[in-house]
C-alpha positions, 0 to 999 in steps of 0.5 A: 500500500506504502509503495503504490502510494509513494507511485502515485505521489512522485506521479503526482508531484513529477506532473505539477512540477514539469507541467509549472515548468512547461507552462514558464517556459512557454511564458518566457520566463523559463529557458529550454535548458531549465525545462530540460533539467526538471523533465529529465530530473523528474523522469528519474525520480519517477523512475526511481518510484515506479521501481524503488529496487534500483535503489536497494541495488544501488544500496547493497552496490555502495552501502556494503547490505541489503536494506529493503528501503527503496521504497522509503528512500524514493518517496524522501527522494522525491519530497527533497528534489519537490522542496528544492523545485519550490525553492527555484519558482519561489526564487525566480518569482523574487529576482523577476520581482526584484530586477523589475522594482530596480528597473522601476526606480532607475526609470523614477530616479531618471525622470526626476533628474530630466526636471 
């Protein structure tokens, strides 16, 4: 039940963020190479959820056992990589914000001056 939960929320969560990523690039506030990065982010992670035994493999190859935490580790995977993408709009969202209120005192400050 974990484990088909954890599908259908990287699923999810891999369709909010590149469909958001989508709709920013064709807004023009997104370039190719970012769109690029969350699909090919996402569709690793996606991946990763739909067959959470790559990860025991990759645990019992680098971490020395068998551990049976795929499932667990992928949903983390997924809620840390879905944080930082918030992250990125959030911070793109404030230097658009910043860059267009610097662009609005440059233009007050210049007006003031012509007077």
């Amino acid at each position: 039940m974990v484990s088909l939960a954890a599908k259908i929320l990287a699923i999810l969560l891999a369709w909010i963020a590149v469909s958001k990523s989508y709709v920013d690039f064709k807004a023009r506030k997104e370039s190719l190479q970012i769109l690029i990065f969350w699909l090919t982010t996402w569709s690793g992670i996606v991946i990763l959820a739909l067959f959470p035994k790559i990860i025991d493999v990759l645990i019992a190859q680098f971490g020395g056992g068998q551990s049976g935490l795929g499932t667990f580790f992928g949903m983390a995977l997924v809620f840390v990589v879905f944080v930082v993408y918030r992250m990125y709009v959030k911070l793109e969202r404030i230097e658009q914000i910043i860059t267009k209120t610097v662009q609005d005192i440059a233009l007050h400050e210049d007006w003031k001056s012509r007077k």
